[in-house]
C-alpha positions as CSV (number, residue, x, y, z in Angstrom):
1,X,0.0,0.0,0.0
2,X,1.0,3.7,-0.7
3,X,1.6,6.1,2.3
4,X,-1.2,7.7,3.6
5,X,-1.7,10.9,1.5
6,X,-3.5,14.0,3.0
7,X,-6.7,15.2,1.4
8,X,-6.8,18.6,-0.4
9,X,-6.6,21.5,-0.8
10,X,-2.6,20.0,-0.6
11,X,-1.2,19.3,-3.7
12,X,0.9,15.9,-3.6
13,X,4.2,18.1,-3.9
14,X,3.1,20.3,-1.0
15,X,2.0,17.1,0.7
16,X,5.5,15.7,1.0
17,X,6.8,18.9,2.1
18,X,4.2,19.0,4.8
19,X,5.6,15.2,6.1
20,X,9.3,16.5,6.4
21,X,7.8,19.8,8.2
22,X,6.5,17.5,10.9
23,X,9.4,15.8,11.7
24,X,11.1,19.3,12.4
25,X,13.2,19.7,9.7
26,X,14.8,23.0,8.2
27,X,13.9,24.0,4.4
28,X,17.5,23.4,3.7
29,X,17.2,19.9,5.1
30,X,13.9,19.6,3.3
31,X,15.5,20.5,-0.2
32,X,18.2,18.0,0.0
33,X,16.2,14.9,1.3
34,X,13.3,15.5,-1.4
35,X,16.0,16.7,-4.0
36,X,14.2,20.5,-4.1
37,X,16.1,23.8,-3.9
38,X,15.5,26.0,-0.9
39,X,13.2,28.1,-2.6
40,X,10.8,25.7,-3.8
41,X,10.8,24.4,-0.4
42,X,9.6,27.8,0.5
43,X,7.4,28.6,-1.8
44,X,5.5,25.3,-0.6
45,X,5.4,26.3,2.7
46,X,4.0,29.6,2.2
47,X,1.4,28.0,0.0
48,X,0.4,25.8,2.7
49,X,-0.2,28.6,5.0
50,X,-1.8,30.2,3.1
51,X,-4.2,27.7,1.8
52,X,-4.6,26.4,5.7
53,X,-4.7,30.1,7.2
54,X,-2.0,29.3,10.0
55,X,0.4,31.3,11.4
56,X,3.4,29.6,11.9
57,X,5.6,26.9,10.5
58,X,5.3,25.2,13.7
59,X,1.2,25.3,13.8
60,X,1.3,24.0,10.1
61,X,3.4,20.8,11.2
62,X,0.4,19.8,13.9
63,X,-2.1,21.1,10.9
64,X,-5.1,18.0,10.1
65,X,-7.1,18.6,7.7
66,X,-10.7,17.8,9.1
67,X,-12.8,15.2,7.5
68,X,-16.3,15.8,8.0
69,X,-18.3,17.5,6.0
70,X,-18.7,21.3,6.9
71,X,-15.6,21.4,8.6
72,X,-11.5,22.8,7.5
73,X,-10.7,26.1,6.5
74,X,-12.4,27.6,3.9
75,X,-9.7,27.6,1.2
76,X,-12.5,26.7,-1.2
77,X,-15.5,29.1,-1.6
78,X,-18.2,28.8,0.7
79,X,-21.2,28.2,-1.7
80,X,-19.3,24.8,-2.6
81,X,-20.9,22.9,0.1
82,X,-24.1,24.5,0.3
83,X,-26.7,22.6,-0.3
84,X,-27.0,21.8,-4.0
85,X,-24.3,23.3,-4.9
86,X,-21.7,20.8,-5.7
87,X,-24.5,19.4,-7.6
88,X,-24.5,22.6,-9.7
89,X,-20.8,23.2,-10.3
90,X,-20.9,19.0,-11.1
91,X,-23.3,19.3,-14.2
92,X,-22.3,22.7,-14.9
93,X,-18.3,23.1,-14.9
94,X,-17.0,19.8,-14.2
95,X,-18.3,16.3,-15.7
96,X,-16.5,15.8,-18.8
97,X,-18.8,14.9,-21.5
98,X,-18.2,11.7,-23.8
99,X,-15.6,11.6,-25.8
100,X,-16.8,10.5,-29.5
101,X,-13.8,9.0,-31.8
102,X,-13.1,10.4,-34.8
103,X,-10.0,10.6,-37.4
104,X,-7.6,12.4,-34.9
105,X,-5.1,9.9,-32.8
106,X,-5.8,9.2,-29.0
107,X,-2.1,9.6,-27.8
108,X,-1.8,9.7,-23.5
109,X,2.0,11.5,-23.2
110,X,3.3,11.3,-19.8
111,X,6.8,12.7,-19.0
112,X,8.6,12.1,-15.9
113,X,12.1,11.6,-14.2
114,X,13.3,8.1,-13.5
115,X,13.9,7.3,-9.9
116,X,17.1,5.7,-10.1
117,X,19.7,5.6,-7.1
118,X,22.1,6.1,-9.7
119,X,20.9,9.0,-11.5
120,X,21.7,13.1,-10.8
121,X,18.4,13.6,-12.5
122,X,19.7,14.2,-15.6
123,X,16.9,13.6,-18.0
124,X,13.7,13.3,-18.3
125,X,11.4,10.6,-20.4
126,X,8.8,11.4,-22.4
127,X,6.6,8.4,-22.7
128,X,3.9,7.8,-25.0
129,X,1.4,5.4,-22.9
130,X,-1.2,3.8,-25.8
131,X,1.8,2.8,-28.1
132,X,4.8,2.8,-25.9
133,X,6.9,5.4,-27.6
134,X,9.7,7.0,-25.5
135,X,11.9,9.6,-25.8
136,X,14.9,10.3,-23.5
137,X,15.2,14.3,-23.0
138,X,18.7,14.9,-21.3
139,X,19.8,17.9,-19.7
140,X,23.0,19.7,-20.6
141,X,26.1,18.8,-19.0
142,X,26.5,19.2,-15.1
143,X,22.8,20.0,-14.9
144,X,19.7,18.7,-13.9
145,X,16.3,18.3,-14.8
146,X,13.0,18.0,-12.9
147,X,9.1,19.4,-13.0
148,X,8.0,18.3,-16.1
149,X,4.8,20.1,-17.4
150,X,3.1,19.9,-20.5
151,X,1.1,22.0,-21.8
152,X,-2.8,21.6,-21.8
153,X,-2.4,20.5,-25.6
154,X,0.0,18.7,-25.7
155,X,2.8,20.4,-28.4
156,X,4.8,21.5,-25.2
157,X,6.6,20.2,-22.4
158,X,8.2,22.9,-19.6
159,X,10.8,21.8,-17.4
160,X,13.4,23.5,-15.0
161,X,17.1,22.6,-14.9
162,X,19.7,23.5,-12.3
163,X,23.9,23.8,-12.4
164,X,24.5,20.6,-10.0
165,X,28.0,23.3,-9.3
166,X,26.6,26.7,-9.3
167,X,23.0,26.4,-8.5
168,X,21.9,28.6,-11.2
169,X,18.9,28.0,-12.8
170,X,17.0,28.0,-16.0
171,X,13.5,27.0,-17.8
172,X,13.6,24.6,-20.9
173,X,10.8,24.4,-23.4
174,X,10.3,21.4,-25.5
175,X,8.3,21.4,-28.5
176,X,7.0,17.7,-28.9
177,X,7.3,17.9,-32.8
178,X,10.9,17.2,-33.5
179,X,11.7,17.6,-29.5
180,X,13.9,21.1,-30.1
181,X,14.5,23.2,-27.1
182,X,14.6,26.9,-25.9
183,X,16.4,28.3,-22.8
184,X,15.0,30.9,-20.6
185,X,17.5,32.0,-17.8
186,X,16.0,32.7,-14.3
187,X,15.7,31.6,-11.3
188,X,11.5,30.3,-11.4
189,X,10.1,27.6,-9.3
190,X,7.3,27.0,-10.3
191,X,5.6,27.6,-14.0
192,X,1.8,27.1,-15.2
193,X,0.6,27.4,-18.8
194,X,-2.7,29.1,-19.9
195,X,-5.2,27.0,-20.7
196,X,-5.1,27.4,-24.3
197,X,-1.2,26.9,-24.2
198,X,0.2,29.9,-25.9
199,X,1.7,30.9,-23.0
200,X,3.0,30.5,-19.2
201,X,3.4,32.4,-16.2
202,X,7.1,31.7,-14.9
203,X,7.2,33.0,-10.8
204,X,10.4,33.7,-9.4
205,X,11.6,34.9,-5.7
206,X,11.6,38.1,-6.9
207,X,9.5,38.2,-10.4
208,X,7.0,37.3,-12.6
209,X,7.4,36.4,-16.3
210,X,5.3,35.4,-19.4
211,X,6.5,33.5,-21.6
212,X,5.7,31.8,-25.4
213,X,6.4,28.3,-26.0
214,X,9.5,29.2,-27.9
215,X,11.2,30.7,-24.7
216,X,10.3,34.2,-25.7
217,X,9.7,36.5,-23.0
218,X,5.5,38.5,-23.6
219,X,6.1,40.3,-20.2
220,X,8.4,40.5,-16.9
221,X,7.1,42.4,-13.8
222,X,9.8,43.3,-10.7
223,X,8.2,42.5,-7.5
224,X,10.5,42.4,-4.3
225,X,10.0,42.0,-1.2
226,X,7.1,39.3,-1.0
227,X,7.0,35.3,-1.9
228,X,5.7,34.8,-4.9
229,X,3.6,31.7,-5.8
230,X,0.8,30.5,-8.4
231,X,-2.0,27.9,-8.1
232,X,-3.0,25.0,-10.7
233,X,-5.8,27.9,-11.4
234,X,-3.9,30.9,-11.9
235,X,-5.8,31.6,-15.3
236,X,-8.4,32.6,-16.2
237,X,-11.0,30.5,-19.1
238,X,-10.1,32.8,-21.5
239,X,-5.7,32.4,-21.1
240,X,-5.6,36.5,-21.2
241,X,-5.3,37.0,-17.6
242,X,-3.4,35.6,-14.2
243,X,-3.1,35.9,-10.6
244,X,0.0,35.6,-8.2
245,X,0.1,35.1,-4.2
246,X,2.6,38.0,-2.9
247,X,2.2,36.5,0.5
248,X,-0.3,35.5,2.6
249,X,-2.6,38.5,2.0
250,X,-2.0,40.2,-1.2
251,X,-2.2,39.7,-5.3
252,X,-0.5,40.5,-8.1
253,X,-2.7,40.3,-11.1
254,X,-1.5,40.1,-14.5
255,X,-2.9,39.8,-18.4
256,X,-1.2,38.5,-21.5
257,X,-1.2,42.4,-22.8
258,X,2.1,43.0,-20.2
259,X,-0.4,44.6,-18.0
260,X,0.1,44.3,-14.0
261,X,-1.7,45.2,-11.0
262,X,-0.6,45.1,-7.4
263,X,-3.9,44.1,-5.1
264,X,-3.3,45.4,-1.8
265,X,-5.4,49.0,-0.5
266,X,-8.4,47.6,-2.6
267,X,-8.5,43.9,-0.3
268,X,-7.5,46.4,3.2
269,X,-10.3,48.8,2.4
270,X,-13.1,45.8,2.7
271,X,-11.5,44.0,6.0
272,X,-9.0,41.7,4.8
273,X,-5.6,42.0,6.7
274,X,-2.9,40.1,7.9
275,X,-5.3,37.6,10.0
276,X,-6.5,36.6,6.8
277,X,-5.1,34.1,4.1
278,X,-6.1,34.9,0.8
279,X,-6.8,31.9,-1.9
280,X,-7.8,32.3,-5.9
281,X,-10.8,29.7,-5.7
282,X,-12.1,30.2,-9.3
283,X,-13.1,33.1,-12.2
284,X,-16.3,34.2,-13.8
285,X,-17.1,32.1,-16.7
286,X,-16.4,35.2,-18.9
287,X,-13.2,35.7,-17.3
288,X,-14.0,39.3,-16.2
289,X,-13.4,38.9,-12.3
290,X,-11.2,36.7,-10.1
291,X,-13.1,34.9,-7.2
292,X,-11.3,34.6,-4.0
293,X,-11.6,32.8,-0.4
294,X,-10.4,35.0,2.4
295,X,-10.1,32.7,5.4
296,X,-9.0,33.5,9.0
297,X,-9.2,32.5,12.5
298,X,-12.5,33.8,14.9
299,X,-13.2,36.2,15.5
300,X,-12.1,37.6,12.2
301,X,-14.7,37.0,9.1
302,X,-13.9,34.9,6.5
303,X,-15.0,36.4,3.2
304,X,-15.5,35.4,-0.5
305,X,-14.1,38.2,-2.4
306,X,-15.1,38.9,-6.4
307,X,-12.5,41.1,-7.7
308,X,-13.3,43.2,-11.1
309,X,-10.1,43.4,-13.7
310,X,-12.3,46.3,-15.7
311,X,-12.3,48.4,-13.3
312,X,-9.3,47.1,-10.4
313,X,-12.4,46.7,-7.8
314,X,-12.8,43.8,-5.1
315,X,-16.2,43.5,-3.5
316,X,-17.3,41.0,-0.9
317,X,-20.0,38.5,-1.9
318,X,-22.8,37.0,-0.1
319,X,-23.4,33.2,0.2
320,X,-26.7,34.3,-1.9
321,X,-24.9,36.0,-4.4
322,X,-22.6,33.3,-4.8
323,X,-25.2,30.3,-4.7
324,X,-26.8,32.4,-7.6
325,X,-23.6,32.9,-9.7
326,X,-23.3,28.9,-9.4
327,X,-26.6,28.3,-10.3
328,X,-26.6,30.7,-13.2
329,X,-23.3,28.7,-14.4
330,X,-21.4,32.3,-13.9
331,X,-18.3,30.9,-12.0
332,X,-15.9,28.0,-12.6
333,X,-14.6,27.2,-9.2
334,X,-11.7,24.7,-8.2
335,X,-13.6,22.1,-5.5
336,X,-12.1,19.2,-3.3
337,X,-11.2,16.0,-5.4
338,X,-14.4,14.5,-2.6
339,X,-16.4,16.8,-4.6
340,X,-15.7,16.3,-8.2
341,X,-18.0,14.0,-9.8
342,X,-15.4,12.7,-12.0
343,X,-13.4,11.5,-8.9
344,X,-16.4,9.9,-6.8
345,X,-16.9,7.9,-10.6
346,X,-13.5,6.9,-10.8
347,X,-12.8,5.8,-7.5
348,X,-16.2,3.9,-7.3
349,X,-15.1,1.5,-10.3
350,X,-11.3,1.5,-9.2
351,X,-12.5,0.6,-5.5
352,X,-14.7,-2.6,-6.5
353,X,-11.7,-3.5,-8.9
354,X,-8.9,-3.3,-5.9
355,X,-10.9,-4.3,-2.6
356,X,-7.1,-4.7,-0.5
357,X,-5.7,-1.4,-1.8
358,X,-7.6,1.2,-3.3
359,X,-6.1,3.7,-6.2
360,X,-4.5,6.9,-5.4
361,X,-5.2,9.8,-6.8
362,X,-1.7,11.4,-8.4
363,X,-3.4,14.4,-10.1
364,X,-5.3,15.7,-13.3
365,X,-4.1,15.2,-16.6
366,X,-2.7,19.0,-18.0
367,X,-5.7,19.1,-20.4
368,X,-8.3,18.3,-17.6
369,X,-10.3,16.0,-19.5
370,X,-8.8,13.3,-17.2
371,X,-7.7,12.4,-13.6
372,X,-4.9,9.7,-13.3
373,X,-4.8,6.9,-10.4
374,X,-2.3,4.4,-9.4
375,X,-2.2,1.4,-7.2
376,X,1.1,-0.2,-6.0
377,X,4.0,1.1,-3.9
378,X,4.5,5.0,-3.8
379,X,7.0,6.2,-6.8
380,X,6.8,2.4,-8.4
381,X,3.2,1.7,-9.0
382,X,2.3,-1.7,-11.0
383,X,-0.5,0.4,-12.4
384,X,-1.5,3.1,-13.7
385,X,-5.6,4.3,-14.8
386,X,-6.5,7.6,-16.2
387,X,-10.2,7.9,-15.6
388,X,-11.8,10.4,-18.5
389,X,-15.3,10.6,-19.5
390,X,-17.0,7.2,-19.0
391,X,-13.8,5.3,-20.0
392,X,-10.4,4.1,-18.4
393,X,-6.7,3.5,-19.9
394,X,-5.0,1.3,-17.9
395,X,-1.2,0.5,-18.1
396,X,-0.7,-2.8,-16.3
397,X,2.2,-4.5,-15.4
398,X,6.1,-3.5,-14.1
399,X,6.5,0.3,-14.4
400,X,9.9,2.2,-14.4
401,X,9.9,3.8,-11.0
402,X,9.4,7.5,-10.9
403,X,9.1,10.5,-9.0
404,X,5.0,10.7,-8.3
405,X,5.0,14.2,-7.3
406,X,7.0,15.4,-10.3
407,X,5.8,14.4,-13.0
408,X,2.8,15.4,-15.9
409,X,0.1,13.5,-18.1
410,X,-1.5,14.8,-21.5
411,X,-4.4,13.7,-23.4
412,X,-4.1,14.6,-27.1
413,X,-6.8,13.9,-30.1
414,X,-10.2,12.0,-29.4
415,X,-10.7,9.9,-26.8
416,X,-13.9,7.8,-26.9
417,X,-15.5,6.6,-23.7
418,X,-16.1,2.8,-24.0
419,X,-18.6,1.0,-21.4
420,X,-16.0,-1.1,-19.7
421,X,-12.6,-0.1,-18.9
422,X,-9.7,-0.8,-21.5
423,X,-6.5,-2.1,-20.5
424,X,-3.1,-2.3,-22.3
425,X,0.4,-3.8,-21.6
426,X,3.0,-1.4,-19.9
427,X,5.4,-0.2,-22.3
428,X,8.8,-1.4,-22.0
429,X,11.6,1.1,-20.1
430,X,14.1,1.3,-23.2
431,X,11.7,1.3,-26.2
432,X,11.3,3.3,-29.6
433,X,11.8,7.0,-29.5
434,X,10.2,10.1,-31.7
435,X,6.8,11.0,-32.1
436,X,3.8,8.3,-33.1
């Protein structure tokens, strides 16, 4: 069985931070047992406060996350658990319809890093699920290469490598046809594409940067003094506009147009200050205003915040205003994996198959028309499942071992939605390379 994993709003790579916090350890000792740098141990740490609303480093290491329903911080917005409103954002935002198959190829790309005890990290593998294709991306000399991300369709794959003598950093983008490469110097950890992938948002300690998937730079934006750090939402539908966390408390929102706005006196002039954490929880559907929880310990209010990029406004909303913006389809919020239909479907099937062990749940495929599972030991599961639509793929069998909290799956072309699930050989390790 895999080690106990803690339930959201943690993502799997903040979950593993949150295990060596407990046992007292520094960030430094952290980034050296889990093979981060220092900074990305931060960053996780500050994203874990904020997301849980504590204070302290210390309070976050005795931090549970309750399980009953109606209970944990309110890191997701508050209308999600009233009543009948799951339901709404289900049929609404988040069931995937049936996939219908038609002349395009199905290809499932996953890219990862090998967990070998031998290996400095120095390349990555691309690995083409359906057909077994694989192709070995190395890093240059004397660096390394980690945090795979591909873009939502597919043509792209982000990475970040680091001088195993300097420390210096850098961002490499892959483009899938013909597997070329483009630099972009800078010290980011962490990176998340638009959802249309023609661009990312690169966060460093000190900046923010957009970039195309040929490495050029759209935008950079100076911002010292705070940490910096972007959700799996920073974007909004429409991939024109983004949001940062400077802090605990504060925003930087940005647009594709090179356009940036600091959101500090507007959040202090409603009530929100330093008791509060502050947490993108969704957009409008039109993409016009940025939808925030702003939790914090009694007797301070917690809020749900909409914030207005027309006209650089924030409002707070009322659980009525909300429930009617749900109803009314006018928001797409992000909702515990307990919540999303998709998950309670998958994990229904996936329990009745595996009765002694059931799946865990390693994250969303980048084009979010899928959620991938896996059963067997932590980092060397002897299966994988991505659940999307009414279907399954399934890659059975012995699996090289990899890193489960770095790594990134893509859905590309049609993918119909068969009755029963499918199931299909793992590829082997060493196998045919290039594109299918």
């Amino acid at each position: 069985m895999g080690r106990k994993r803690h339930p959201e709003p943690l993502t799997p790579a903040e979950q593993r931070v949150l295990e060596e916090v407990r046992t007292g350890a520094t960030n430094a000792e952290i980034a050296v047992r889990l093979g981060l740098s220092i900074n990305t141990v931060k960053y996780h740490v500050a994203n874990m406060l904020a997301k849980t609303g504590l204070d302290d480093r210390a309070a976050l290491g005795r931090w549970e996350m309750p399980r009953e329903p109606g209970h944990g911080t309110k890191w997701a917005v508050r209308a999600a658990v009233i009543a009948g409103a799951a339901a709404v954002v289900a049929a609404g935002l988040l069931v995937l319809a049936p996939f219908y198959h038609s002349a395009p190829a199905s290809h499932a790309w996953m890219a990862y890093a090998p967990r070998d005890s031998n290996s400095s990290n120095g390349h990555l593998v691309a690995l083409e699920l359906t057909s077994g294709v694989r192709r070995d991306l190395r890093a240059a000399e004397g660096w390394s290469i980690y945090g795979p991300v591909w873009s939502p369709t597919g043509d792209h794959l982000l990475a970040r490598e680091e001088n195993r003598s300097t420390g210096a950093s850098r961002l490499v983008v892959f483009a899938r046809e013909g597997w070329t490469r483009r630099y972009v110097d800078g010290d980011f950890a962490q990176a998340v594409w638009a959802p249309n992938g023609s661009v990312a948002v690169a966060i460093g300690p000190d900046q923010v940067t957009l970039l195309r998937p040929d490495g050029s730079v759209v935008a950079s934006q100076a911002d010292h003094g705070a940490v910096l750090s972007v959700s799996s939402r920073a974007w909004s539908p429409d991939s024109r506009s983004f949001v940062a966390l400077r802090g605990s408390a504060e925003l930087l929102i940005g647009s594709t147009a090179g356009e940036f706005w600091r959101v500090d006196d507007e959040l202090r002039a409603i009530g929100v200050g330093s008791a509060h954490r502050v947490f993108p929880v969704g957009w409008t559907t039109d993409s016009s205003a940025l939808v925030l929880s702003a939790s914090a310990p009694p007797p301070n209010p917690s809020l749900v915040l909409r914030v207005e990029l027309s006209t650089h406004s924030v409002a707070i909303m009322s659980d009525e205003e909300v429930r009617l913006a749900l109803a009314n389809r006018q928001l797409q919020v992000s909702i515990a994996a307990g919540q999303d239909p998709r998950w309670a479907a998958a994990v229904a099937q996936l329990s009745a198959d595996h009765p002694d062990a059931a799946p865990r749940l390693l994250g969303e495929t980048a084009d979010g028309r899928g959620l991938v599972f896996a059963t067997g030991n932590v980092d060397q599961p002897d299966q994988l499942i991505i659940a999307h639509g009414e279907g399954q793929l399934r890659i059975a069998g012995a699996l090289e071992a990899f890193d489960e909290i770095r790594f990134s799956v893509v859905l590309t072309g049609d993918w119909p939605s068969p009755a029963g699930a499918g199931s299909r050989p793992a590829p082997s390790a060493p196998g045919a390379s290039g594109a299918p």
